[in-house]
N, C-alpha and C positions, 0 to 999 in steps of 0.2 A: 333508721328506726332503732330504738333503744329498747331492747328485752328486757324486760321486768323482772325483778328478783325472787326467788324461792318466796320469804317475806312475802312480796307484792302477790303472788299469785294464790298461796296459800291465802291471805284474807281475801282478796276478790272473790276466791272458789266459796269460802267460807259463807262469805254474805251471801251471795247469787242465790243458795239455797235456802239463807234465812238460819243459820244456826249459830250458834255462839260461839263460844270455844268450849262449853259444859258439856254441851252437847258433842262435838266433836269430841273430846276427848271420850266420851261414853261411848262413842262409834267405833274407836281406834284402838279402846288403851294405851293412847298415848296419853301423857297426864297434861293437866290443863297448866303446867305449871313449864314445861315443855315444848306446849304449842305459845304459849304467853312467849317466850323466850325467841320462839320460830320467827312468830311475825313483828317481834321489833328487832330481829335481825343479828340479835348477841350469840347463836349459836348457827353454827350451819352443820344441821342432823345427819346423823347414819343415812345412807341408802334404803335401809330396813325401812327407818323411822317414815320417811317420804312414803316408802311403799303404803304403808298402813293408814298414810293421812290419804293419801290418791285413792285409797280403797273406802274408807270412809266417805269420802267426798263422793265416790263412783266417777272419780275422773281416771284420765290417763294420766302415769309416773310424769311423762313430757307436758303435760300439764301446769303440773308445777315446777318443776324440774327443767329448764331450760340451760341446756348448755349454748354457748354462741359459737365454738369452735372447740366440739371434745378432742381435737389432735393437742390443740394447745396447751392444754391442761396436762395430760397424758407427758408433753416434752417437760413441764414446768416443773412437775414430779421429779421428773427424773434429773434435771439440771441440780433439782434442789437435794436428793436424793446423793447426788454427786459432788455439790457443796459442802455438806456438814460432815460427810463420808469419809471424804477426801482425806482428814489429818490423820484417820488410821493407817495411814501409808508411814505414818512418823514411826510405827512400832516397829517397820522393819528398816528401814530407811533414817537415816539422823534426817533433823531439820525437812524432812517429806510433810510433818505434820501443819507447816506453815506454807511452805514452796509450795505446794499442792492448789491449797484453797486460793492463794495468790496468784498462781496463774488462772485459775478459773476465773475467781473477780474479776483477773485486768480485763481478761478474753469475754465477759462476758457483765460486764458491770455497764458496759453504754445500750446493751441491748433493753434492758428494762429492769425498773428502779427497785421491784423487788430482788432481784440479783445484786444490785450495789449492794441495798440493806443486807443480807444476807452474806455477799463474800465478806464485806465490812467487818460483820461482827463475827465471824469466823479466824478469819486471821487475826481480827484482838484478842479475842479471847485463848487462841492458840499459841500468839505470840507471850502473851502473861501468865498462860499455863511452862513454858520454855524458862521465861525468868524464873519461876518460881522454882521451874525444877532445879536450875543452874544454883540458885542459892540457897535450895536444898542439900546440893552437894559440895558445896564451900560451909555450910551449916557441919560436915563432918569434921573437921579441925576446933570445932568451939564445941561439939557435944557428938563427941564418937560415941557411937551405939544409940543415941537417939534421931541422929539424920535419918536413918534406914526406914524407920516408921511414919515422918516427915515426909522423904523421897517416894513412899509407898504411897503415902496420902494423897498427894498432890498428880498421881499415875491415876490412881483406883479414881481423884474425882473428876479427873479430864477424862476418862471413858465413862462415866456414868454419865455427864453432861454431856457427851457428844450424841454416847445413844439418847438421851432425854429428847435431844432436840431435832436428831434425826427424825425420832416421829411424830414429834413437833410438828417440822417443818412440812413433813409429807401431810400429816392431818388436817391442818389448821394454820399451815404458811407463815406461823412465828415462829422466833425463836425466841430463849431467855441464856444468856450465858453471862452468872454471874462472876464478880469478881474480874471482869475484865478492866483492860486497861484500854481507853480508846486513842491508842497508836494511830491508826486510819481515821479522821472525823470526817463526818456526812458534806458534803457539798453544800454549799449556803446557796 
């Protein structure tokens, strides 16, 4: 049997009672622009947010809110929490910021395909953030005293994208890591 989505049961609950989404939104203050968004499924809301439509509705959160296995999710976190993470290990360790996510992928990339996705574009985007540093530092023989600000750049934007996508990935199970190079490509 196939459990119905957040989506699916927010409209079911919605109709059952006969009300719109104007109306739910006037019950909830959650805006109707919000719940539009809920039940075609482009957004999956806060905890909060659920609570205040299940209170609206006078349902229970489990209502609409069905998990199929909350252990699952909980380990998925944290796999993924332990993916993106992982190349801060480079700050102390040479070359930890790519060896890292790479054994995770290998160890963990047949287990389920959002893992491939994910080791995937970690170790590209880790490995092209490596080149660019490397030839930020051969940039020092053609422009001494401007490599430093270059080698700075290329630091300050690989920790700003990695936390980006750390809670990324914990939020919302994407990632965006621009500028990479795709060294690893997807399985055909």
């Amino acid at each position: 049997m196939k459990t119905k989505s957040l989506s699916e049961n927010l409209v079911y609950q919605r109709k059952l009672q006969g009300l719109t989404q104007e109306q739910l939104s006037d019950k909830t203050t959650v805006t109707v622009r919000t719940i539009q968004r809920i039940e075609k499924g482009d957004v999956q809301p806060h905890l909060q947010t659920v609570k205040l439509l299940a209170a609206g509705l006078n349902v229970e959160v489990n209502d609409l809110l069905i998990l199929d296995n909350p252990n699952v999710e909980v380990i998925q976190r944290k796999w993924m929490l332990l993916l993106h993470g992982a190349p801060f290990f480079g700050l102390i360790i040479p070359f930890a910021s790519i060896l890292f996510p790479l054994f995770l992928w290998i160890h963990k990339a047949d287990d389920n395909k959002v893992y491939d996705a994910h080791g995937r574009a970690v170790v590209n985007f880790h490995s092209s953030i490596m080149l660019y540093f490397l030839c930020s530092l051969v940039l020092f023989f053609a422009l001494p005293g401007y490599n430093f600000f270059i080698t700075g750049a290329v630091v300050f934007f690989s920790i700003i994208t990695t936390l980006y996508n750390i809670s990324r990935a914990l939020q919302t199970a994407t990632y965006k890591y621009p500028l990479s190079i795709p060294f690893l490509k997807p399985k055909n």
